[in-house]
C-alpha positions, -999 to 999 in steps of 0.1 A, spaced: -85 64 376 -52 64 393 -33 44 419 -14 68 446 14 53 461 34 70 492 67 61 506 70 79 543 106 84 550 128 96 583 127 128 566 110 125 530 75 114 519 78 104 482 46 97 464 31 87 426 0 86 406 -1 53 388 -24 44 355 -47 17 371 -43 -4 338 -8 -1 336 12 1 375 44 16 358 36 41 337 28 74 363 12 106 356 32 126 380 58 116 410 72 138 432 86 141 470 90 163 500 124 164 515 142 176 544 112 175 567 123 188 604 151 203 584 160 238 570 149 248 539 121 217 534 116 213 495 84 200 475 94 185 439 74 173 414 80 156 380 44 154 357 49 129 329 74 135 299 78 166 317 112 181 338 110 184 375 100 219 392 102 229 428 61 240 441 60 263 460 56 259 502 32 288 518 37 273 549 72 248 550 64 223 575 82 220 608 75 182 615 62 153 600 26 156 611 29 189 592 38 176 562 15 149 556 -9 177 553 10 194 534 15 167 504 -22 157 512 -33 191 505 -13 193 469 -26 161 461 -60 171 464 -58 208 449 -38 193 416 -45 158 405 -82 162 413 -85 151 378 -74 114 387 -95 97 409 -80 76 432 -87 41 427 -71 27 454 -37 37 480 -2 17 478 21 21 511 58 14 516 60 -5 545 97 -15 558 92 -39 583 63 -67 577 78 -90 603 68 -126 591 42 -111 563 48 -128 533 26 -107 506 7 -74 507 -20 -65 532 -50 -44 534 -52 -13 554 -78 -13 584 -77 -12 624 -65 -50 628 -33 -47 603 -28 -5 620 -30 -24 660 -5 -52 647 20 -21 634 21 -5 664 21 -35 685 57 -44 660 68 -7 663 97 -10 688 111 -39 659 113 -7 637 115 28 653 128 45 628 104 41 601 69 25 613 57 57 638 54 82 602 44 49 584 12 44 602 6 83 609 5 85 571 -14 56 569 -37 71 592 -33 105 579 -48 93 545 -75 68 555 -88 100 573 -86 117 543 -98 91 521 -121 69 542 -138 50 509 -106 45 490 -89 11 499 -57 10 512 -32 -16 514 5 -24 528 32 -40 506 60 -47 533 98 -47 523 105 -80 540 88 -99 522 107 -108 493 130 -123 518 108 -146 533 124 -177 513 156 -170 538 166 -205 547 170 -211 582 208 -208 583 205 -177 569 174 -164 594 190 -176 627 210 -154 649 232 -164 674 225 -158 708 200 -177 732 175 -197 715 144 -179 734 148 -144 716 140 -161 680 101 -166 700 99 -130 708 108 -122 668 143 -116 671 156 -130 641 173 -119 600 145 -107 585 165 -85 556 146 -54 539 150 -34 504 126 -62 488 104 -41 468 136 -29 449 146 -65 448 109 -77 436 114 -50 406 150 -59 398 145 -96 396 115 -91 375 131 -65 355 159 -93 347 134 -113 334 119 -89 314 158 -86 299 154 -121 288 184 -127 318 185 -166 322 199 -160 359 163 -144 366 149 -180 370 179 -201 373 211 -184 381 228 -171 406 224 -133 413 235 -106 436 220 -77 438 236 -44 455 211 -15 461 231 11 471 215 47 478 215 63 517 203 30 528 224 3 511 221 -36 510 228 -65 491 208 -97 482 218 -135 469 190 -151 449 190 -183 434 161 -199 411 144 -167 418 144 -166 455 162 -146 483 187 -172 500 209 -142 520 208 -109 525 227 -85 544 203 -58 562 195 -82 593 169 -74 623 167 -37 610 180 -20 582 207 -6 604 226 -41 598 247 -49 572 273 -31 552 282 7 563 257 34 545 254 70 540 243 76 583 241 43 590 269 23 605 264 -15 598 270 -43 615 292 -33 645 312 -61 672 286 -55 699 311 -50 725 315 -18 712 279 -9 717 285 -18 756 318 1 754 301 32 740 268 32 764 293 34 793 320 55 781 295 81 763 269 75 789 240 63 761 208 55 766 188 32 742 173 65 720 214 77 718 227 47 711 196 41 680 208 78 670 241 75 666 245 39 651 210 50 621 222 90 623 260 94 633 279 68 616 284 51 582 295 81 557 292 111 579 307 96 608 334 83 593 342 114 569 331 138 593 317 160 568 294 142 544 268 114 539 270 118 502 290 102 482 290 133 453 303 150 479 333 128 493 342 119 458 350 157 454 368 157 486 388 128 482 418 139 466 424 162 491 406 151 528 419 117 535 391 113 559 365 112 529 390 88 513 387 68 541 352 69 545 350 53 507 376 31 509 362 15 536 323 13 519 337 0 486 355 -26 507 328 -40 524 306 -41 497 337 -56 479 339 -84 505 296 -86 506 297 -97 467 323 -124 473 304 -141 504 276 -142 484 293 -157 457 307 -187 479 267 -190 495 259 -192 458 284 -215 449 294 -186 419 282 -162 403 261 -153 372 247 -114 375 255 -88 395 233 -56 394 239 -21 409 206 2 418 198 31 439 212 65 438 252 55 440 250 23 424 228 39 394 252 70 391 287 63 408 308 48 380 336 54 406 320 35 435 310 11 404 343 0 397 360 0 434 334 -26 441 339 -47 413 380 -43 420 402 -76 422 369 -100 417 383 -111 390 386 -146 404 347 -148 400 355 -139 360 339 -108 362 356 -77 344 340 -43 339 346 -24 307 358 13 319 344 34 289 307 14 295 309 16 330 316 53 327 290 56 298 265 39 321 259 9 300 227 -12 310 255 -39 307 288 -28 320 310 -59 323 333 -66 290 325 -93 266 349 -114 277 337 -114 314 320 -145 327 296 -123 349 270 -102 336 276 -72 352 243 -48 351 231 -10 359 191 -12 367 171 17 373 148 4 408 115 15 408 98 4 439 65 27 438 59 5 403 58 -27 425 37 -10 450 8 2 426 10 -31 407 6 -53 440 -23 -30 454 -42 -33 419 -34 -70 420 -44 -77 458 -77 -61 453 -86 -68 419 -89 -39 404 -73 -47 370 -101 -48 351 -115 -14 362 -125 12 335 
């Protein structure tokens, strides 16, 4: 029996079949991109195999659309793995502190919470919906990305304006905590002392990008805030802005609430700032030669830069520093321009391991462990949905 897991994005849906006795190892994965978008693409990697492209009879227009469409390919070609049970990626769990099961009380509380998240929880719950419909006796459960930060102290969970908005919710609730739950874990697995007792940051970095401070083990800071539009600037996304210049742009650009969300989660960060590109392959091409996309990275290496050192001084120093995700998995460039002139924490990289993509990328002489870990967030996922309804000792 298998464990699907599904992770609905703006414009992907990724999904995996798990081994119900062991979460991480997965019989296929695969994902649907560009949904809404020209040239939608359905890829899927069986295991120890490569990754092909299936082919679309129909491409789907919009998400409802394609839902069906992964539903459907699920059905017609892993009918040979039952499904013991359904793992969701949810990215805002509000003051949920562990996984949840799926049924009309937790669906009424998402969509109560949706204006909190509008970006991601409207093609959460349809595909929640979407695949209760389609498996009605197959349990289903929510493992929420906030989670992991619910040991925020209250320093860290307060924002300041008037007291009364923290009762209607308004607060830091910080997101990217399944990749966080698999990266601390994964540390441990390393035999990394800082796992249980040091002082860690950890810098996700793909088209979303955050970092995270633990200590003992537990989130302490993190810098996605009240969405995951806050924080340091990303591949669409701008970051924290002064919000003055929110008020200035709603008058002077004539934005309405739905502009405003589009242009701050759509318009900004890496494309807006390059005016070309949201991926960093891309700029790093152009750099040499477009001093706009030399900008754009300049100015994300630098507040990532600055994000490690804060966190650092919240830590009181620094043991472990990890780099996940897309660019901080594959960037050596980005790698090193974020490590730049942190020397004062004792950390030095080693250029021909960072280039080589060493698990372990800081020099031997470097008081910081410096690490590359590949994330795997549908693994935490199947493994939390097998735990929270006790399916481990299925046949």
């Amino acid at each position: 029996m298998s464990v699907l897991t599904l992770n609905a994005g703006s414009s992907s849906i990724r999904f995996a079949l798990h081994e119900l006795r062991d979460p991480r190892s997965k019989r296929l994965e695969g994902r649907l991109e560009r949904i809404g978008l020209p040239g939608p693409k359905l890829s899927v990697q069986k295991a120890n195999g490569a990754a092909r492209d299936e082919p679309l009879e129909t491409p789907p227009r919009d998400f409802s659309a394609a839902i069906g469409c992964v539903l459907d390919w699920l059905v017609a070609h892993a009918a040979g793995a039952p499904l013991a049970a359904i793992g969701h990626r949810v990215v805002h769990g509000m003051r949920r502190s562990s996984p949840a099961r799926i049924g009309p009380e937790l669906l009424e509380e998402l969509e109560r919470v949706m204006p909190f998240d509008p970006e991601h929880l409207p093609s959460e719950i349809e595909l929640m919906r979407a695949t209760l419909g389609r498996w009605p006796d197959v349990p289903q459960v929510a493992c929420f990305d906030t989670a992991f930060h619910r040991t925020l102290p209250r320093v860290a969970v307060q924002l300041p304006i008037p007291r009364r908005y923290e009762a209607q919710g308004v607060q830091r609730y910080g997101f990217h905590g399944l990749s966080y739950t698999f990266l601390m874990e994964e540390l441990q697995r390393l035999g990394d002392e800082s796992a249980a007792r040091g002082r860690v940051v950890l810098a996700h970095l793909g088209n979303g990008a955050s970092l995270a401070a633990v200590r003992d083990g537990l989130s302490i800071d993190t810098s996605m805030s009240f969405t995951p539009t806050g924080g340091i600037p990303m591949s669409t996304r701008s970051g924290d802005l002064d919000p003055s210049v929110l008020c200035f742009l709603m008058r002077s650009e004539r934005l309405d609430a739905a502009g405003l969300q589009r242009l701050v989660s759509h318009e900004s960060g890496l494309e807006g700032l390059s005016e070309t590109s949201s991926d960093v392959r891309d700029l790093l091409e152009r750099e040499p030669t477009d001093v706009r996309a030399a900008e754009a990275l300049a100015l994300f290496c630098y507040q990532i830069r600055k994000c490690i050192g804060a966190y650092a001084a919240a830590l009181g120093g620094l043991d472990t520093l990890v780099f996940a995700g897309g660019i901080g998995e594959n960037a050596a460039a980005i790698r090193e321009r974020c490590c730049a002139d942190l020397g004062f924490l004792g950390l030095e990289l080693d250029a021909g391991r960072n280039a080589a993509r060493a698990p372990i990328i800081s020099s031997h002489s470097s008081r910081v462990t410096v690490r590359i870990i590949h994330t795997d967030e549908a693994a935490v996922i199947a493994r939390d949905t097998v735990r929270l309804l006790g399916l481990a000792n299925l046949p």
